[in-house]
N, C-alpha and C positions, 0 to 999 in steps of 0.2 A: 487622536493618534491610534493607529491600530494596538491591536494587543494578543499575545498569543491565547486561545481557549484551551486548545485538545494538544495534547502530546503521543502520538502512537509510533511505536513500532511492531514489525511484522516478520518474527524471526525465521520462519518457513515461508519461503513464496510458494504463492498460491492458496495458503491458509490465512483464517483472521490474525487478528492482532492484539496488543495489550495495550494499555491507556497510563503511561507515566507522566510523572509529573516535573521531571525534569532533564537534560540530556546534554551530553557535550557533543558539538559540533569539529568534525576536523579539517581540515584541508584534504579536498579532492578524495574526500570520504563519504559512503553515506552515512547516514544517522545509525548508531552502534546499533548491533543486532536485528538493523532489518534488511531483510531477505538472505540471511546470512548462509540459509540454506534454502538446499531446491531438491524438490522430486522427480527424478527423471521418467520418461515413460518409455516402454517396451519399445526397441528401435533406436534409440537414443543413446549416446556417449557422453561423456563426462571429458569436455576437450581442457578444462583448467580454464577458460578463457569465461568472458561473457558469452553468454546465450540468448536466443530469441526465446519470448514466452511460451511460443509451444513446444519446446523441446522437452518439457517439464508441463507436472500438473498446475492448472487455473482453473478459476471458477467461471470463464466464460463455453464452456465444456466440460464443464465438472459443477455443476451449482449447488449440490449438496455439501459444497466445502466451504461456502459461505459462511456456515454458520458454528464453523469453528474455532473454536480459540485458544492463543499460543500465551504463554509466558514464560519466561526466563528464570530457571533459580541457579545461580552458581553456575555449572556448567551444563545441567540438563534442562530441558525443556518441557513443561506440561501441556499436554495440547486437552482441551473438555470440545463436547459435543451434543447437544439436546438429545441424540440419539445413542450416548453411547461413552460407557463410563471413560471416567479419564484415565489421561495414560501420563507417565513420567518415564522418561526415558536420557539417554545419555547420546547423543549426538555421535558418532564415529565409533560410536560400541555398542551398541543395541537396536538399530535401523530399523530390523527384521520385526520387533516390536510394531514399529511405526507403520511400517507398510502394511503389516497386519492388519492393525485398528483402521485402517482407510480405506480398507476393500469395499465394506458395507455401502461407503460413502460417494467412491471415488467415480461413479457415472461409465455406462458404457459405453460415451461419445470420446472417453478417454483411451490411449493403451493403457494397460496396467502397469502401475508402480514399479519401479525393478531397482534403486535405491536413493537414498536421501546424499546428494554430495554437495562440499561446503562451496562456497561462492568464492570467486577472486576478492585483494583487498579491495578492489574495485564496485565490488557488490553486483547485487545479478538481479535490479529493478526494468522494469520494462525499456528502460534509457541504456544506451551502449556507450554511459560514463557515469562516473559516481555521480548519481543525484540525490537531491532531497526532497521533497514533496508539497508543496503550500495549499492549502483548500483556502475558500473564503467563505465564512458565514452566510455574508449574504447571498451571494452568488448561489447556497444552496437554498436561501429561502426563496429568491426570486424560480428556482427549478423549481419548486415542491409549491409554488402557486401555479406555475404552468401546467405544473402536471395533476394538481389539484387533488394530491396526495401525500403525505409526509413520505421523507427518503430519510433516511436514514444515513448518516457521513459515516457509518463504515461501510459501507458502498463502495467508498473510492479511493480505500486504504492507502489516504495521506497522512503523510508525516507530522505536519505542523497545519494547528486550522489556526486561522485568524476573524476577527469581528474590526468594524468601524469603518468598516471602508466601502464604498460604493460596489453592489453588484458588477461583478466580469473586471474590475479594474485591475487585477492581476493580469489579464491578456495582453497590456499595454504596457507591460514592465518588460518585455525582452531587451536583453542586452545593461538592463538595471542593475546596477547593485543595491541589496539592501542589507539593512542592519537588524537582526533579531536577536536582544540578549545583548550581548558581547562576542558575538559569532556578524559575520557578513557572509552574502552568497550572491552571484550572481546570476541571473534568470536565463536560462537557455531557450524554453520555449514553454509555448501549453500544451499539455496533455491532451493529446487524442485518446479517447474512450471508444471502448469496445461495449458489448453485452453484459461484460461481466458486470459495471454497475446496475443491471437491471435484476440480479439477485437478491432478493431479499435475504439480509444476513438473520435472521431469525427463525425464518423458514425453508431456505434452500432454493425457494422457487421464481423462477422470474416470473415477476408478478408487477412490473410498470417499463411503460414503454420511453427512456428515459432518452434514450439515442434520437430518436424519431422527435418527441418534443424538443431537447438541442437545437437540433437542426428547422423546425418548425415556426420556433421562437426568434431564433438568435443567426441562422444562417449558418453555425458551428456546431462542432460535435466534442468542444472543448469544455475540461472541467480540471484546473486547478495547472500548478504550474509547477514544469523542475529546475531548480538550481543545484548549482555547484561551489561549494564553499570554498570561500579563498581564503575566509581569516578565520581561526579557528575559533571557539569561545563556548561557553555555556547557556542554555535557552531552558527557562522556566517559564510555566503556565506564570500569566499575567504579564508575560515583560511586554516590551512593545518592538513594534517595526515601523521602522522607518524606510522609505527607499532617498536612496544617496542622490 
């Protein structure tokens, strides 16, 4: 039976993520604190609503923010950076902080930051409804022999990874329900992939052609899959999934 490995959320879209170890799931919610906020770029408004991802900074136009990462304390957030000391700061009080330390970072394929605003309860993930995120272990070892490289699974900052189960078999679960924990969700679709997996979250740089083997290999440019949780519940590293 499958089993859950990795737990991540990713409090800023467009920035890394943190690795916990355990998390409540809610109805027609995403997983708490991720993507909870989003950085707008110059040109852009803040409608209250969902957004498309280029309204706001990404890494597949900004790749130096790969290699970011966020954590949560209480109500602020620490963001560190290989290049650049850390910062802690207070969400809806101190932004101007934020946008600061990101200049160095943020790529000229970008506009420039102009402020961090918080997401609907609905969340502001690349999905236009509250999703969750599943990866599958092997599905990334079966990539990283095609591509004859290791990748790294924060690449594709998902939510929940799982092991034991047949390469891609997640693509075949649309319309599934499954049980993870004491939480259920149902699978809306696969995730289409852009460039941004092709950052290396260590170095900032695209440095494998990950889209191109996808499609090379497999005939798709799919990698992991969103659901939408209908029954609420709690998901810890090791429990298991089942589809219904």
């Amino acid at each position: 039976m499958a089993r859950v490995t990795d737990l991540f959320r990713h409090p800023i879209k467009g920035l890394g993520g943190e690795a916990i170890t355990e998390t409540a799931l809610h109805k027609d919610r995403p997983l708490p604190h991720d993507r909870q906020w989003a950085i707008l770029q110059e040109g852009q408004r803040d409608t209250g609503t969902w957004q498309r991802r280029g309204t706001f900074g990404h890494v597949a136009r900004g790749p130096r923010l790969a290699p970011t990462r966020t954590a949560v304390d209480g109500s602020a957030i620490t963001v560190t950076h290989p290049d650049l000391p850390p910062l802690r700061f207070e969400p809806g009080l101190d932004d101007q902080r934020l946008l600061e330390w990101l200049t160095p970072i943020w790529g000229d394929a970008l506009q420039p930051p102009t402020s961090l605003i918080p997401a609907p309860v609905t969340g502001m993930t690349d999905a236009n409804y509250p999703s969750v995120s599943i990866m599958s272990r092997a599905s990334l070892a079966a990539l990283q022999d095609a591509a004859e490289q290791l990748v790294d699974p924060r690449r594709f900052r998902g939510n929940i990874w799982i092991e034991d189960l047949p390469p891609w078999a997640e693509n075949n679960w649309t319309n599934r329900t499954l049980r993870i924990g004491t939480a259920e969700a149902t699978i809306i679709e696969p995730i289409i992939r852009c460039r941004a997996i092709e950052a290396n979250p260590e170095t900032g740089v695209f440095d494998a052609n990950l889209i191109k083997t996808l499609k090379g290999h497999w005939d798709h440019v799919y990698f992991g899959v969103n659901a939408r949780v209908t029954k609420p519940g709690e998901v810890r590293l090791g429990d298991t999934l089942e589809v219904l």
